[in-house]
C-alpha positions in Angstrom: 112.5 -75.9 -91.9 111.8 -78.1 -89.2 110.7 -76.3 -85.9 112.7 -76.1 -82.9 111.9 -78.3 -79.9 110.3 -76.7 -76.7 113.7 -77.0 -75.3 115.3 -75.2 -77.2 112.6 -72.6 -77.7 113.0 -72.3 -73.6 116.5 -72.1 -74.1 116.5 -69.4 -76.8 113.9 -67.7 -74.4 115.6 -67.6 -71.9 119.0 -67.7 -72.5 119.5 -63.9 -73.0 117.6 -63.2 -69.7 119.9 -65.9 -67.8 123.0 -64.2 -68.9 122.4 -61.1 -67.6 121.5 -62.3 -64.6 125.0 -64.7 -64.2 126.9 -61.6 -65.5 125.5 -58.4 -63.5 124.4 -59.8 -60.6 125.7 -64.0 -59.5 129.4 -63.1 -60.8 129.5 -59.7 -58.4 128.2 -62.0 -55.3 130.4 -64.4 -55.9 133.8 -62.0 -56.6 132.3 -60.5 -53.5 132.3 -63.5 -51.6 136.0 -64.2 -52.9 137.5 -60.6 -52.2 135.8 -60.9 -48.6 139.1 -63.8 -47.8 141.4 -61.1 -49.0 143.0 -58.1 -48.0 143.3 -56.3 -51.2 143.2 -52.6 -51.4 142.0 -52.1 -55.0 145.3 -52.1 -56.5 148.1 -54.7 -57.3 147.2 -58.5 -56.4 145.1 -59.3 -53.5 146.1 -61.5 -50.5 144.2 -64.5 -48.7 143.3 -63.4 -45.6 141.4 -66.3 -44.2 138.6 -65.2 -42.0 140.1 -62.2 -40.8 138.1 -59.9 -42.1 134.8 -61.2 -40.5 136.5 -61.7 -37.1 137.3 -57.9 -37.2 133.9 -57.2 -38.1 132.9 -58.6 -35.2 134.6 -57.0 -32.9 134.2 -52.9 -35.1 131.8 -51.0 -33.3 130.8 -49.1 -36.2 129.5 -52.2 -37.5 127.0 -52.8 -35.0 125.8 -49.4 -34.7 125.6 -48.9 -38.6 123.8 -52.2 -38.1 121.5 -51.3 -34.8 120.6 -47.7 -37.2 119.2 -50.2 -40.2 117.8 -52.2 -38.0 115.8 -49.4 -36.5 114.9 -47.9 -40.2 113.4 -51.4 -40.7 111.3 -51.5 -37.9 109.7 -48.0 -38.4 109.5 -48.8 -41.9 107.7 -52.5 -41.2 105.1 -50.9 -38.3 104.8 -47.8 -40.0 104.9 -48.3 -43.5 103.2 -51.5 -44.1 99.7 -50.7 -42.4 99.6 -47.4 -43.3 100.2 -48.6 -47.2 97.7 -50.8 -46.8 95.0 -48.4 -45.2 95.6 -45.6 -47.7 95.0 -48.2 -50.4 92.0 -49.4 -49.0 90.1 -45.7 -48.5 91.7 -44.9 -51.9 90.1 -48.1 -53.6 86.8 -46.7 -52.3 84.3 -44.5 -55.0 85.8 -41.3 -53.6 86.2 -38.1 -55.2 89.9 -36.9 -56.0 90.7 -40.9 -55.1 93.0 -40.4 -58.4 94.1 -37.8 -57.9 95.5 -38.6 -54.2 97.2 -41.6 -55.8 99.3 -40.0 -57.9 100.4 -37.2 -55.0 101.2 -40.1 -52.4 103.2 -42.2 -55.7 105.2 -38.9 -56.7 107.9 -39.8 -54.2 108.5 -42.8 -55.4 109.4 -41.6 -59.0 112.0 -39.2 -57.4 115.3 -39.9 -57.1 116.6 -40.9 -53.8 119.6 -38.5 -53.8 116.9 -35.4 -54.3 114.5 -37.0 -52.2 117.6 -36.8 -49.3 118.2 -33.2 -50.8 114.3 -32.4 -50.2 114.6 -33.5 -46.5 118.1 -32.1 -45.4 116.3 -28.4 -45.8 113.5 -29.8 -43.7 115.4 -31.6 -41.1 118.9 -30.1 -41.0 119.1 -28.6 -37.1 120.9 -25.2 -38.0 118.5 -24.4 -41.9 115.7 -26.8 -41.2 112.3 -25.7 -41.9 111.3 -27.4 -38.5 113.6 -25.7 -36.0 113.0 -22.9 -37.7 109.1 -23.2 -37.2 109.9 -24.7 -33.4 112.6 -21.6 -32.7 110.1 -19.2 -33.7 107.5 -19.9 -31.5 109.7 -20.6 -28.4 110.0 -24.8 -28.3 113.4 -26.9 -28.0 115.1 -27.7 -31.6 116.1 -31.3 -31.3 118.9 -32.6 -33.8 116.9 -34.5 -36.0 120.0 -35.3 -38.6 123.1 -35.4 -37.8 123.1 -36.8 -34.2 123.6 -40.1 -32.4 120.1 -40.2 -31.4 117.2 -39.3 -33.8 119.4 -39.6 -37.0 117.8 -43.2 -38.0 114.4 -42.2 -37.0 114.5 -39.3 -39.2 116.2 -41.6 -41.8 113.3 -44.3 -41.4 110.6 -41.7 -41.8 111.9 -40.0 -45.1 112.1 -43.4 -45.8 108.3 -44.0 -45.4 107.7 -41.1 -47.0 109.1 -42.2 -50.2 107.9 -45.2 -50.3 104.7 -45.1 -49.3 103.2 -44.6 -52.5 104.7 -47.6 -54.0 103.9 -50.2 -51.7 100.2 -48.5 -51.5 100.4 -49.1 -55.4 101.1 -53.1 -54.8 98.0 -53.0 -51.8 95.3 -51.3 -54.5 96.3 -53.8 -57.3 95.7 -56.5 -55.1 92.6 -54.9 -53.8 90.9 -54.3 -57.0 91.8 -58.3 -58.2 89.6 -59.6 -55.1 86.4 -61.8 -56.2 83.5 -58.4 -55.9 80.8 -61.7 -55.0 83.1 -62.8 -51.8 83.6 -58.8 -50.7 79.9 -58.6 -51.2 79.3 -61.1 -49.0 81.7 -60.8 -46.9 79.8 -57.1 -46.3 76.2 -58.3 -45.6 78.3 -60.9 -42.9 80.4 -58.4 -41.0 78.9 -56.2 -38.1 81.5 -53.2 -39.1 84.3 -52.6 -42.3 87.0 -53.7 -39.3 86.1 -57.5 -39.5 85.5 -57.2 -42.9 89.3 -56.3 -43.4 90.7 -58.8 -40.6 89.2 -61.7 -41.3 88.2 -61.6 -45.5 90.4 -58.8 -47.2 94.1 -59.4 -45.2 93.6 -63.0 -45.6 93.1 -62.8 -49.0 96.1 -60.4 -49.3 98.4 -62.4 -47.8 100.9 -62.7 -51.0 100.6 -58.9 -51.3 101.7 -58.5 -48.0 104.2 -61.0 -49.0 105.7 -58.8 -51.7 105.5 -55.4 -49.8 107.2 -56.9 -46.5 109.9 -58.4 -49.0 110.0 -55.3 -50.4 110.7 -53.4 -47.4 113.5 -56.0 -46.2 115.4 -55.4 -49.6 114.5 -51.9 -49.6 115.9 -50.7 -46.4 119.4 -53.3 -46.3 119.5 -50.7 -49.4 119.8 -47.9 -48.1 122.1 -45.7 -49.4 121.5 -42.0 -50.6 118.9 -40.6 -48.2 121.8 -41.2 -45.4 125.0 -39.8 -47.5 122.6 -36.6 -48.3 121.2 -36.2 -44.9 124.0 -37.3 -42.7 126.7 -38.2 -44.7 127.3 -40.7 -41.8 128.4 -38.5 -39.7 129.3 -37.3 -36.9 132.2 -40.0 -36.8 129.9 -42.5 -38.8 127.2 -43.3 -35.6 124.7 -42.5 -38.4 125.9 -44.7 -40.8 124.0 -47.3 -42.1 125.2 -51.0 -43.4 125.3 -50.1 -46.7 126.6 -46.1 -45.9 129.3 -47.8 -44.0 130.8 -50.4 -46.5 131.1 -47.7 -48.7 133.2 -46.3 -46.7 135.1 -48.9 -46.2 135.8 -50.0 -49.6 135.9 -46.9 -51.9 137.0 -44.2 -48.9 139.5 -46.3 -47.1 140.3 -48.6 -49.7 140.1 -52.0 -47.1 138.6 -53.6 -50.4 138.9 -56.8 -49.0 137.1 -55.7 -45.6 134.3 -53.8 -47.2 133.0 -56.9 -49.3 133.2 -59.2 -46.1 130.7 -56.6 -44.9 128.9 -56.8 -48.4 128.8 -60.1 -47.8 127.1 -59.7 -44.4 124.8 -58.0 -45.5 123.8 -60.1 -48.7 123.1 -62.7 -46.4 121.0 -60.8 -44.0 119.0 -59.8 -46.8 118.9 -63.4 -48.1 118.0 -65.0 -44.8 115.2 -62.5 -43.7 113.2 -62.7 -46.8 114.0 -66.6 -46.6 112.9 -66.8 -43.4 109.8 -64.7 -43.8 108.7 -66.7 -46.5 108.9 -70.2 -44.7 106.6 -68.5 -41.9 104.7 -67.1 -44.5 104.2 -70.7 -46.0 103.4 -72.3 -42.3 100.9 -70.0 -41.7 98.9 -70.4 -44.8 98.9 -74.2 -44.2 97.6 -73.5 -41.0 93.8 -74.3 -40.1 91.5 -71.3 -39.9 90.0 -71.4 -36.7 
């Protein structure tokens, strides 16, 4: 039997891998995109609806704060989560006793599921059965509303968020840590006046596509969002805690506005398209820059 040609051994290869992909995940974006013109309810035949949909969505003010809350969870998580990932890596790279033993408490999060990960946190945070007003009643202090409120609700959110994921990206960090040429390090150490400048200007620099991954990561991660906000909030009070993805839910499987939920789907498909896009092209300019 004659062999196959290396086209069609790439196409044998890959063909199972690109159908899935066209299936379960173009064909929903695109019957997204399609819906968001519509103003079908679920049921019966939808409707064109031109642009309607996104010109409401302009002008919804649950929109913008569901979209000021994720934008607030992805700032905590990108100045919280991404240093301190990268930090616990490094002292856990180090020939430390317990080191493998702290690794696999800080990764245990990130194997649980988000919904009991939110469950966890509600009896932690909730204002009225929260082990921290409980602890902050008892000896006389103020009991903010961490969950629940207009204020501190996507604060909290972003912090159980970092919480869970810490161990993760900290997993990405150590991998990329313990792939780094030992001779460079080495020399890198006898160089440097103190393990500060050895980080700044040998071992981020040489990280640089594993900071890539994380802060991709986090993007995706947080326009994700989903079950640590319907345990701990639910959205609520009135949906000011909602979040983007929180929200369309609502919208689409709650209120049935089909066709106005997956213009918001669509919204936020492209927001998560165009950050990491656009993180990536500065990424690229600033490796192609001179080091000075």
């Amino acid at each position: 039997m004659r062999a196959l040609s290396k086209k069609w051994q790439l196409v044998i290869m890959i063909g199972p891998a690109a159908i899935f992909y066209l299936s379960y995940l173009m064909l929903p974006v695109a019957l997204s995109v399609y819906y968001s013109f519509t103003n079908y309810s679920g049921l019966g035949s939808p409707g064109s609806a031109g642009v309607s949909n996104y010109r409401q969505l302009a002008h919804d003010p649950l929109f913008w704060s569901s979209l000021r809350n994720t934008g607030i969870i992805l700032g905590i998580a990108l100045v919280v989560l991404l240093p301190c990932a990268f930090l616990l890596a490094v002292l856990l790279s180090q020939q430390i006793r317990g080191a493998g033993a702290m690794r696999a408490l800080i990764f245990a999060p990130a194997i649980v599921a988000p919904i009991l990960v939110g469950l966890i946190w509600v009896f932690i945070l909730d204002p009225k059965i929260g082990l921290i007003n409980a602890v902050l009643g008892a000896v006389g202090l103020p009991q903010p509303e961490w969950i629940g409120g207009t204020t501190l609700t996507p604060y909290a959110v972003g912090f159980v968020f970092v919480w869970e994921q810490i161990g993760f990206m900290l997993t990405i960090f150590y991998a990329g840590l313990r792939l780094l040429d030992r001779e460079v390090l080495e020399a890198s150490a006898l160089d440097s006046r103190n393990r500060w400048q050895e980080l700044r200007h040998v071992v981020i620099p040489m990280l640089q596509e594993s900071f890539g991954i994380v802060t991709l990561l986090i993007i995706t991660g947080v326009l994700r969002i989903f079950e640590l906000v319907y345990e701990l909030t639910g959205g609520g009070p009135v949906h000011l805690s909602d979040v983007l993805v929180t929200y369309m839910y609502y919208l689409t499987f709650t209120l049935q506005q089909y066709g106005y939920g997956m213009a918001l789907a669509v919204v936020i498909c492209v927001l998560g398209v165009g950050g990491s896009i656009l993180y990536l092209q500065l990424g690229r300019r600033r490796r192609r820059e001179p080091v000075r």
